[in-house]
N, CA, C and O of each residue as an XYZ file, in Angstrom:
436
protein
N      67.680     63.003    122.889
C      67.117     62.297    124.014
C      66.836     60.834    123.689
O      66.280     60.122    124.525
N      67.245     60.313    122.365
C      66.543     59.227    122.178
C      67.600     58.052    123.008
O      67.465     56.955    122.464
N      68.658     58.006    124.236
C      69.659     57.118    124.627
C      69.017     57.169    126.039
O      69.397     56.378    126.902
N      67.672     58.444    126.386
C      67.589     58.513    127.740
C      67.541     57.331    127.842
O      67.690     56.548    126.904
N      67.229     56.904    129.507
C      66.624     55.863    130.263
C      65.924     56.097    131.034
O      64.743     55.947    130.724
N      66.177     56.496    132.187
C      65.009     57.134    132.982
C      64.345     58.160    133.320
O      64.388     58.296    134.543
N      63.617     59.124    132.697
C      63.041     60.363    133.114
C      61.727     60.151    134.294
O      60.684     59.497    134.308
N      62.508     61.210    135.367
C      61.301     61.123    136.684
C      61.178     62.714    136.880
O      61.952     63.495    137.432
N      59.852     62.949    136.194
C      59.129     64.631    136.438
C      58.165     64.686    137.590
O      57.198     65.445    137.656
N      58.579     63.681    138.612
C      57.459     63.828    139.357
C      57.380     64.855    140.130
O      58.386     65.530    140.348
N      56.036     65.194    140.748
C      55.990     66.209    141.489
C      56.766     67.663    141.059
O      57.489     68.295    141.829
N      56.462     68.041    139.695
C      56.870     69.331    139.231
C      55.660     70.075    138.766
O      55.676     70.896    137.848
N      54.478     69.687    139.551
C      53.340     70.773    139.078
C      53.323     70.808    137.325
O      53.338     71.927    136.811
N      53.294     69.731    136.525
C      53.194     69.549    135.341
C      52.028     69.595    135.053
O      51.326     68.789    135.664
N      51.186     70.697    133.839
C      50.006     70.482    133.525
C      49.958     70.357    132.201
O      50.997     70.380    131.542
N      48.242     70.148    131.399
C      48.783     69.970    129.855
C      48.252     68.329    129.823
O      47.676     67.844    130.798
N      48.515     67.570    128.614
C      49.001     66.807    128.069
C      50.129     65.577    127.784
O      51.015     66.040    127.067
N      50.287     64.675    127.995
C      51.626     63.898    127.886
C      52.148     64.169    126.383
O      51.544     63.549    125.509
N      52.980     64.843    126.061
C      53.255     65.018    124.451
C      53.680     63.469    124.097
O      54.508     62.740    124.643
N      52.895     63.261    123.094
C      52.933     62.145    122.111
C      54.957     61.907    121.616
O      55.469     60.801    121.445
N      55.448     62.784    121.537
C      56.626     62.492    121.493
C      57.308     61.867    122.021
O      58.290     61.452    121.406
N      57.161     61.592    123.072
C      57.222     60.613    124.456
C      57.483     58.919    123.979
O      58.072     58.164    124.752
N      57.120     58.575    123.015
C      57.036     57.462    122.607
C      58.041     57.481    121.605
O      57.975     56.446    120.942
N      59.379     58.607    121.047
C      60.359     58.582    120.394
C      61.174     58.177    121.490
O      62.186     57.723    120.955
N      61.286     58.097    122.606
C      62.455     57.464    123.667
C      62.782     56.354    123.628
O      62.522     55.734    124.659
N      63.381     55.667    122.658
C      62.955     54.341    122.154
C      63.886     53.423    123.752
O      63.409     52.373    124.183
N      64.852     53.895    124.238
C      65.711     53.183    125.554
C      65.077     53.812    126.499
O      65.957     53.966    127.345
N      63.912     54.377    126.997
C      62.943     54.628    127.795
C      62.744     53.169    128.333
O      62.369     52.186    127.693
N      63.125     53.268    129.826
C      63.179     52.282    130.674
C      62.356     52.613    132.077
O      61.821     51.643    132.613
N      62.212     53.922    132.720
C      61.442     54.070    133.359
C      60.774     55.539    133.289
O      61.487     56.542    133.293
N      59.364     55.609    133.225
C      59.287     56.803    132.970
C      57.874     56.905    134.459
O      57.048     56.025    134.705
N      58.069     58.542    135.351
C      57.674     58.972    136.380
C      57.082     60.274    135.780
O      57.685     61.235    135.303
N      55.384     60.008    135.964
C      55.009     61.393    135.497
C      54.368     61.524    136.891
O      53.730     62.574    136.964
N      54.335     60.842    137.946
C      53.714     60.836    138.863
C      53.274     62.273    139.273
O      53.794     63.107    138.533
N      52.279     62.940    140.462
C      52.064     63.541    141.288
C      52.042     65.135    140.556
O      52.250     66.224    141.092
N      51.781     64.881    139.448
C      51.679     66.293    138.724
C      49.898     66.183    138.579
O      49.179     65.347    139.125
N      49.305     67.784    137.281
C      48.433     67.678    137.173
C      48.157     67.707    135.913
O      47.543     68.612    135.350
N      48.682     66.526    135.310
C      48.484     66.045    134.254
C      46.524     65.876    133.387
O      45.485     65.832    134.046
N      46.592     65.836    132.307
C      45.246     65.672    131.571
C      45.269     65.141    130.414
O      46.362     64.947    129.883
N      44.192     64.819    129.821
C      43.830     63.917    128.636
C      44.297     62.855    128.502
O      44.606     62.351    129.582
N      44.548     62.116    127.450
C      44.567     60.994    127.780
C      46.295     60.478    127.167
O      47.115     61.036    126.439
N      46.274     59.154    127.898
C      48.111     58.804    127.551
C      47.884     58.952    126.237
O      46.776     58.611    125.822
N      48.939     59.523    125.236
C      49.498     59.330    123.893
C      49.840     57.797    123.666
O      50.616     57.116    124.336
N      48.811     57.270    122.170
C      49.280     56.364    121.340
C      50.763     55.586    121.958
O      51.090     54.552    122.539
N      51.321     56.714    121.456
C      53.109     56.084    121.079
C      53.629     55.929    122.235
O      54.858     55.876    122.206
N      52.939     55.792    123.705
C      53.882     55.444    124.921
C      53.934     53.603    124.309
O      54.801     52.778    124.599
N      52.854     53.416    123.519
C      53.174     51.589    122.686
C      54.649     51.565    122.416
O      55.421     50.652    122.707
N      54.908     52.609    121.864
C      56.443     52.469    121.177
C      57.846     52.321    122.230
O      59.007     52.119    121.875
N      57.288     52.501    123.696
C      58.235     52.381    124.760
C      58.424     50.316    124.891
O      57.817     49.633    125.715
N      59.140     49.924    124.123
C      59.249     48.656    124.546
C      60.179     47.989    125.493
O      60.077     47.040    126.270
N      61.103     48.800    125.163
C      61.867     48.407    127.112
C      61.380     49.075    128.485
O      62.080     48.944    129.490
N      60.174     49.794    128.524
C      59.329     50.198    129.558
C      59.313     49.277    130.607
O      58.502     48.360    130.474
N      60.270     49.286    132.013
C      60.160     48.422    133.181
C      59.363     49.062    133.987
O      58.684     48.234    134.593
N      58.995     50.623    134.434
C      58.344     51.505    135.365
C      57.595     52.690    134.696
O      57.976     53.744    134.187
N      56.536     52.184    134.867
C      55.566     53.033    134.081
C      54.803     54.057    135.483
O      53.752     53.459    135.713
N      54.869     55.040    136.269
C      54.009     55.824    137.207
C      53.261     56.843    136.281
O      53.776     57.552    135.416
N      52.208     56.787    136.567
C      51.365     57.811    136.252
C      50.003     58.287    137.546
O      48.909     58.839    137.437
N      50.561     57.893    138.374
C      48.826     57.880    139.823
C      49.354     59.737    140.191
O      50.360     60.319    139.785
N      48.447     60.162    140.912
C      48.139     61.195    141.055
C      48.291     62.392    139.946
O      48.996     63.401    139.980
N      47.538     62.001    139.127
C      47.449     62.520    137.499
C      45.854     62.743    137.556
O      45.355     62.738    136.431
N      44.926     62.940    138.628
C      43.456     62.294    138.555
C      42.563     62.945    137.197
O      41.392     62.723    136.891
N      43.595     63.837    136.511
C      42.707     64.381    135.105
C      42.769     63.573    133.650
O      42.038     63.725    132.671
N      43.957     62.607    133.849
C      44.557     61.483    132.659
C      42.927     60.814    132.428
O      42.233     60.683    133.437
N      42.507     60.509    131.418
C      41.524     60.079    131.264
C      41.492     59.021    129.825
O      42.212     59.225    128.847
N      40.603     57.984    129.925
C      40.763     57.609    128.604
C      41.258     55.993    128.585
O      41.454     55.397    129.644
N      41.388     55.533    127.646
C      42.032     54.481    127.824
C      43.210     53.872    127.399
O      43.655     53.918    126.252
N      43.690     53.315    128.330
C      45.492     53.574    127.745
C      45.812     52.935    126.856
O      45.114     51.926    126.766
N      46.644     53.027    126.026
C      46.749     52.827    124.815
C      47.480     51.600    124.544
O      47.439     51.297    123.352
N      48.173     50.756    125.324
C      48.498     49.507    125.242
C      48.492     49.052    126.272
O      49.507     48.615    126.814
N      46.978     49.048    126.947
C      46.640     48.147    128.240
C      46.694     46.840    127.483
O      47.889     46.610    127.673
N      46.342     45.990    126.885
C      46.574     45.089    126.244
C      47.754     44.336    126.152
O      47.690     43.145    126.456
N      49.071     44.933    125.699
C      50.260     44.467    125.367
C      51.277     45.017    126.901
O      52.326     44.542    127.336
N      50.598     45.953    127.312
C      51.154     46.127    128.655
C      51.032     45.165    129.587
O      51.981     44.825    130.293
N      49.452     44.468    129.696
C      49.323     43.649    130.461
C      50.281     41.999    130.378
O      50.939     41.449    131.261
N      50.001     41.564    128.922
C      50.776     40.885    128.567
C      52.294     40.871    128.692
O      52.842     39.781    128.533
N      52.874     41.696    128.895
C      54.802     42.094    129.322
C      54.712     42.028    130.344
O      55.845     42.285    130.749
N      53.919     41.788    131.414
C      54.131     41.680    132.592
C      54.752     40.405    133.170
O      54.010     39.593    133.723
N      56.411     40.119    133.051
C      56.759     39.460    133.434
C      58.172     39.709    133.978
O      59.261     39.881    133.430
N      57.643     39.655    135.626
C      58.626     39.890    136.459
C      59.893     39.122    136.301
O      60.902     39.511    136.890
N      59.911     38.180    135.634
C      61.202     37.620    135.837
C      62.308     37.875    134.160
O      63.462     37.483    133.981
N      61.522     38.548    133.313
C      62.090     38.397    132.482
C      62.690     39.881    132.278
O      63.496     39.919    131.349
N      62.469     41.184    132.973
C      63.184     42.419    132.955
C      61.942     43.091    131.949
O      62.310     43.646    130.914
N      61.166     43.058    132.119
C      59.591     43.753    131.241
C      59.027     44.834    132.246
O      59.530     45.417    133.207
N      58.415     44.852    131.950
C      57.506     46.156    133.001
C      56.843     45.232    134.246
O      55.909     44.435    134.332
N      57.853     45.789    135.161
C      58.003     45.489    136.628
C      57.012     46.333    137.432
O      56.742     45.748    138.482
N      56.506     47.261    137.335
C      55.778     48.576    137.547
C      54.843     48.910    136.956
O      55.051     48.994    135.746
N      53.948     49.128    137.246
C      52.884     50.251    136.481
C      51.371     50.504    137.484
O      50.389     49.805    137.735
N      51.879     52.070    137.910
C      50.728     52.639    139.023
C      50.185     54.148    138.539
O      50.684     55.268    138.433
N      48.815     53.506    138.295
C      47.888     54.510    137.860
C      46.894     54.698    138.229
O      46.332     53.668    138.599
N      46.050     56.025    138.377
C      44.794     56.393    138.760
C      43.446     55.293    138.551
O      42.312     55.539    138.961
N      43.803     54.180    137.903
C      42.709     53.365    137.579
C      41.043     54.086    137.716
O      40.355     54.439    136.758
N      40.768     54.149    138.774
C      39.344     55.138    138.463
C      38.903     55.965    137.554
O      37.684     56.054    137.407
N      39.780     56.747    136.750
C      40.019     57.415    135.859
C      41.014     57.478    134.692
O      41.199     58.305    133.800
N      41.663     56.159    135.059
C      42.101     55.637    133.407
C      42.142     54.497    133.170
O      42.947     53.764    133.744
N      41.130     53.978    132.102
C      40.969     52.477    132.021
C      41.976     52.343    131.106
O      42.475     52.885    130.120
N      42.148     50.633    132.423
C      43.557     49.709    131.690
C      42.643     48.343    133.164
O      42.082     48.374    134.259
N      43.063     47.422    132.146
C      42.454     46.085    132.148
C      43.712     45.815    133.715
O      43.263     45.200    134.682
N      45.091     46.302    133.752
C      45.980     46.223    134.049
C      45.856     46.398    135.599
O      46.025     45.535    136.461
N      45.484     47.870    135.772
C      44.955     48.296    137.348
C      44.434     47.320    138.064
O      44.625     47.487    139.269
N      43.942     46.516    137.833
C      42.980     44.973    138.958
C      44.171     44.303    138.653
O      43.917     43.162    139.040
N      45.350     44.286    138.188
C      46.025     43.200    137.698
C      47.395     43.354    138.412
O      48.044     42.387    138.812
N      47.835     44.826    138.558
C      49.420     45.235    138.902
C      49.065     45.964    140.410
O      48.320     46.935    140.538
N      49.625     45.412    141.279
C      49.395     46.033    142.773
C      50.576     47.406    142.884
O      51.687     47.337    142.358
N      50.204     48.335    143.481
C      50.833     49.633    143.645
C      52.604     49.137    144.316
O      52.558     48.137    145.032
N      53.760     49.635    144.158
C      54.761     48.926    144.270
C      54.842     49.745    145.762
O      54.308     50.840    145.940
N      55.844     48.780    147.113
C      56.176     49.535    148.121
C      57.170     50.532    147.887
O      57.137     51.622    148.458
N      58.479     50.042    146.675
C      59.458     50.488    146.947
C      59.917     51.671    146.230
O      60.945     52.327    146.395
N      58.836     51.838    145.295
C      58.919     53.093    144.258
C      58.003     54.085    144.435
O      56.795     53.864    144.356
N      58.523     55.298    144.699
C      57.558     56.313    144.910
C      57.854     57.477    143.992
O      57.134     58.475    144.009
């Protein structure tokens, strides 16, 4: 799996954990955990996603914690350069500096 690019599990009644492995996808370009019922908190190594353009994680309301490269996430935020174009999350329940910062996208669901 390490050539994926985009994995979208949304809406598959996913519960559990984000396995930390997740962050071996090194050509991980968009990843959709959306609308499941996800818990605990993002794994470390989603850091290790550096071509990450679409990050969904909102209707997850059990993800908790703080994400693990709100920091360097916030900082890649540059629309014009092909960086993480995306990123929509539960904010109420998972701190990232990012949520006041990245508006929910129209065109990606």
């Amino acid at each position: 799996m390490h050539s994926l690019v985009d994995l979208s599990l949304t809406q598959n009644t996913l519960t559990g954990s984000i396995p930390s492995e997740i962050g071996f996808m090194k050509n991980l370009r968009t990843l959709n955990l959306s609308k499941n019922s996800l818990s605990s908190r993002v794994p470390d190594t989603v850091a290790n996603l550096l071509l990450m353009e679409r990050l969904l994680l909102f209707d997850n309301e059990n993800l908790s914690g703080n994400f693990p490269m709100a920091s360097s996430l916030c900082q890649r935020r540059d629309f014009n350069g092909g960086w993480l174009n995306f990123f929509w999350a539960d904010c109420k329940s998972l701190g990232c500096e990012c949520c006041t910062k990245v508006s929910r996208p129209n065109n990606f669901i």
